[in-house]
Structure formats: C-alpha cells, structure tokens
C-alpha positions in Angstrom: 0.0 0.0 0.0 1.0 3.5 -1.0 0.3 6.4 1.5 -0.6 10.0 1.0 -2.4 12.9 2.9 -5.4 12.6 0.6 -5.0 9.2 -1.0 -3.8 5.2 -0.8 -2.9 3.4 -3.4 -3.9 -0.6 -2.5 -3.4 -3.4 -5.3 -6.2 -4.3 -7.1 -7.6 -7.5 -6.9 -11.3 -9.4 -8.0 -12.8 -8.3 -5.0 -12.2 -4.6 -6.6 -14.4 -5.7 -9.5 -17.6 -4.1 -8.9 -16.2 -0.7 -8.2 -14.1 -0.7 -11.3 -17.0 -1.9 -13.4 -19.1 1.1 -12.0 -16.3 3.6 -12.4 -14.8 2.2 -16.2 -18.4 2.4 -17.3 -19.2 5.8 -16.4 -19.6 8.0 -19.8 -18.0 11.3 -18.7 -14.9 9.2 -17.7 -14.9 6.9 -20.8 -14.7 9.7 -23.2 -11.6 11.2 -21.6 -10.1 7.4 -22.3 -11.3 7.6 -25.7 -13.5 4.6 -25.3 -17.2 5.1 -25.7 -17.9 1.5 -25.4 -19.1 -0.1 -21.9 -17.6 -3.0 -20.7 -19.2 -6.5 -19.3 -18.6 -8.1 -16.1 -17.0 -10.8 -18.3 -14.4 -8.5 -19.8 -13.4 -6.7 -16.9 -13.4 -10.1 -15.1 -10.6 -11.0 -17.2 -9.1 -7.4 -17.5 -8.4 -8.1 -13.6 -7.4 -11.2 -14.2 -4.6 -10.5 -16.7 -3.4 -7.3 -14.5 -2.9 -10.2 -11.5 -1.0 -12.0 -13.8 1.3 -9.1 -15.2 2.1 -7.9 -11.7 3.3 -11.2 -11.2 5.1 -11.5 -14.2 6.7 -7.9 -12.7 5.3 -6.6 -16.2 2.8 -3.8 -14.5 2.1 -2.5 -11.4 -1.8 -1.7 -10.8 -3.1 0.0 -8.2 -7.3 1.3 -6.7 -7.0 4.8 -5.4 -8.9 4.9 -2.4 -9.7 7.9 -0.2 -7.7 8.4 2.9 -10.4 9.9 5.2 -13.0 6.9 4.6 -12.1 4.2 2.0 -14.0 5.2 -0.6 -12.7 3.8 -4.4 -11.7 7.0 -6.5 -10.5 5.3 -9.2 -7.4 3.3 -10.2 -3.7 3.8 -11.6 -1.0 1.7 -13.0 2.7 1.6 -14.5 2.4 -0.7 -17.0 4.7 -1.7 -20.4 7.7 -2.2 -18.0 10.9 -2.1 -19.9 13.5 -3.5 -16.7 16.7 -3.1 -19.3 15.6 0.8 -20.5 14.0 1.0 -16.8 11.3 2.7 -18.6 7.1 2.3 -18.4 3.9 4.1 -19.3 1.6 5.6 -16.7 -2.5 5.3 -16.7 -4.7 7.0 -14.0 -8.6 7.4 -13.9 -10.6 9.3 -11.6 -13.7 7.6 -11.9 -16.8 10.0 -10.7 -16.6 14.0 -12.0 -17.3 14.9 -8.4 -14.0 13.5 -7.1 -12.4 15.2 -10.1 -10.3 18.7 -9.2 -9.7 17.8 -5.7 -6.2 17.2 -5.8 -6.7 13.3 -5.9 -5.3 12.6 -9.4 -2.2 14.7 -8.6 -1.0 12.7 -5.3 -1.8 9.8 -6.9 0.3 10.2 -9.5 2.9 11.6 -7.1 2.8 8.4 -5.1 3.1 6.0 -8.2 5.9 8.0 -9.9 8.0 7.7 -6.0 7.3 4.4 -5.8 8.5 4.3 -9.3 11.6 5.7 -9.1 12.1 4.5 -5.4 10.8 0.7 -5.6 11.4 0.1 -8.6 14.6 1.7 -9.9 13.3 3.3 -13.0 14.3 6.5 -15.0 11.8 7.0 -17.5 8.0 7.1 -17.2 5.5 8.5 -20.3 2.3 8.7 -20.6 -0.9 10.0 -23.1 -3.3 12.6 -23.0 -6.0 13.5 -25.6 -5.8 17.4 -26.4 -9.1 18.4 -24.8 -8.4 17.0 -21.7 -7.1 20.3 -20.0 -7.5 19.3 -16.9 -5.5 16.4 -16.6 -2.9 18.1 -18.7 -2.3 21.0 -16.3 -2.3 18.0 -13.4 0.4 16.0 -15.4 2.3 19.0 -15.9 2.1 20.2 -12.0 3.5 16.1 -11.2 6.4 17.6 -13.9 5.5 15.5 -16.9 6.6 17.3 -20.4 5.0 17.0 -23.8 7.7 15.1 -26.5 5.4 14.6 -29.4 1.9 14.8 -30.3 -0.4 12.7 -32.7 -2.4 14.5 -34.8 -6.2 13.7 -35.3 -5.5 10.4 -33.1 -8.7 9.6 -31.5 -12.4 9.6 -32.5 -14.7 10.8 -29.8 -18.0 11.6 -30.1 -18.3 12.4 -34.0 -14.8 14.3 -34.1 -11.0 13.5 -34.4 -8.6 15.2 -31.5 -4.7 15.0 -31.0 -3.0 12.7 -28.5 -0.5 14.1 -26.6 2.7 12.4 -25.6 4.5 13.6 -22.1 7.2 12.1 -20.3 9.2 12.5 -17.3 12.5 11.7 -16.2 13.8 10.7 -12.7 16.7 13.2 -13.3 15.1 16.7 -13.3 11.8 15.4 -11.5 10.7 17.7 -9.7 11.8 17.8 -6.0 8.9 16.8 -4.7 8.4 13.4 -6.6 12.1 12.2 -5.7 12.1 12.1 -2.6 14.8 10.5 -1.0 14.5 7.8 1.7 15.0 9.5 4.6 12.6 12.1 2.9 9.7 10.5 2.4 7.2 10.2 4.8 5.0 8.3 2.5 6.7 4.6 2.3 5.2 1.5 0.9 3.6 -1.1 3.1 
C-alpha cells in the first residue's frame, strides 16, 4: 500500500471488480479514455485477471486509489509496459466519478506511483498520453512535472470528431523535487 495525505494506493484485486466496473463504465470518464464503449462483467473479469498476472510476471504495477479519510474507491492507476533493461514504463490513472475530479486526488496519486517508481522500482523513465481536450489532466500532469515530447495528430475519435493525442514524459533526473524524494525524505513509504 501507497500512502498520502489525501489518497492510498492498495493493489487491485477481483474483490475490486464491482467498483471498477461502475467507475470504467461511467460515460463522462470513458470519453476522456477515448472509449465510448461499456464493458461486461465478463471483460473486466478478465481485465483483472490478466493485470494479477502481469504484476506477477513484474510486467505492470496496478493499483485502486482509495480515499484516505473513509475508504472510498476513487479510481485506479497503474505503471504498465515495464521495460527493466531501459527501466522505462507508461503511466494510466482514472478518476472515476466528476465529483471526485479537481480535488487534488489525481495529482498525489500520480505523485505516489511515480516515487514508488523511481524508489521501488529503480526506474528513469516514465510516459504517458493525453488527448488534447483534456485540459484538466494536462495541467495535473504538468504540475507532477510531466513534459509533452510529441503529439499525434487527429489520433482519437470521440463523439463524432477527431482530437490529437498528446505524448508527455518524465524523467527521474530533473523530477521535480517533490516526486524524488529520498529515503529518509519521504514520509510516505510502501507497506
């Protein structure tokens, strides 16, 4: 388990599957994914399923966010596409309800996955993708100190239109002191 002030970050298991269900089939939050189509309890059965197995396999890392102050399931996050000999991944987070969005938890979560990141698990490099209308979850990247490298043009198809994906990385040199934190630092340590 990953602590914050706001957040925890717990691994997900099956017994998480109703809450991600709800939350991945929400329609505000699936057309910030760029995925307008719901998923079944089958599906998502064995989305869970394969995570288990690639956290095993040390290919991915996935996490619930639940709320500090009562327990409550905000969403989920994971470092996924694990490259140990580039010590490089890719970073996904979801908020799932708009009236947890804006309150900060997006930000520390991402703040406690990227110092586990660099701090667990030894890597350099982590990237992840936006889609250009997402504002708000481009200013949070950018607060955590991600950095656009590249964009694709006219990427996704959402809702009758075509919009960019943006690219954005971040690098354990440079990071922004208060996402590499040192041991003695960090008051926030894995359980």
């Amino acid at each position: 388990m990953l602590v914050g002030k706001l957040v925890r970050l717990v691994v997900l298991e099956q017994k998480h599957l109703d809450d991600m269900l709800k939350g991945w089939n929400n329609p505000e939050l699936r057309r910030f994914l760029g995925g307008m189509i719901p998923v079944g309890r089958e599906e998502e059965t064995e989305w869970i399923r394969s995570a288990v197995e690639g956290m095993k396999a040390r290919r991915e890392f996935d996490f619930v966010i639940e709320r500090s102050s009562d327990g409550a399931i905000l969403g989920g996050t994971s470092l996924h596409g694990i490259n140990w000999i580039s010590r490089t991944c890719t970073l996904g987070i979801a908020i799932h309800s708009p009236e947890n969005w804006g309150k900060g938890y997006g930000s520390e979560a991402m703040r406690l996955l990227v110092d586990y990141a660099w701090n667990s698990l030894n890597l350099r490099r982590i990237e992840l993708t936006v889609h250009s209308f997402n504002k708000r979850a481009i200013r949070t990247c950018q607060k955590v100190g991600f950095k656009e490298f590249g964009v694709a043009h006219k990427r996704i198809y959402i809702e009758g239109q075509y919009y960019d994906t943006i690219f954005m990385e971040l690098f354990r040199e440079g990071a922004p002191r208060d996402v590499q934190f040192s041991e003695h630092e960090n008051p926030r340590s894995p359980t």
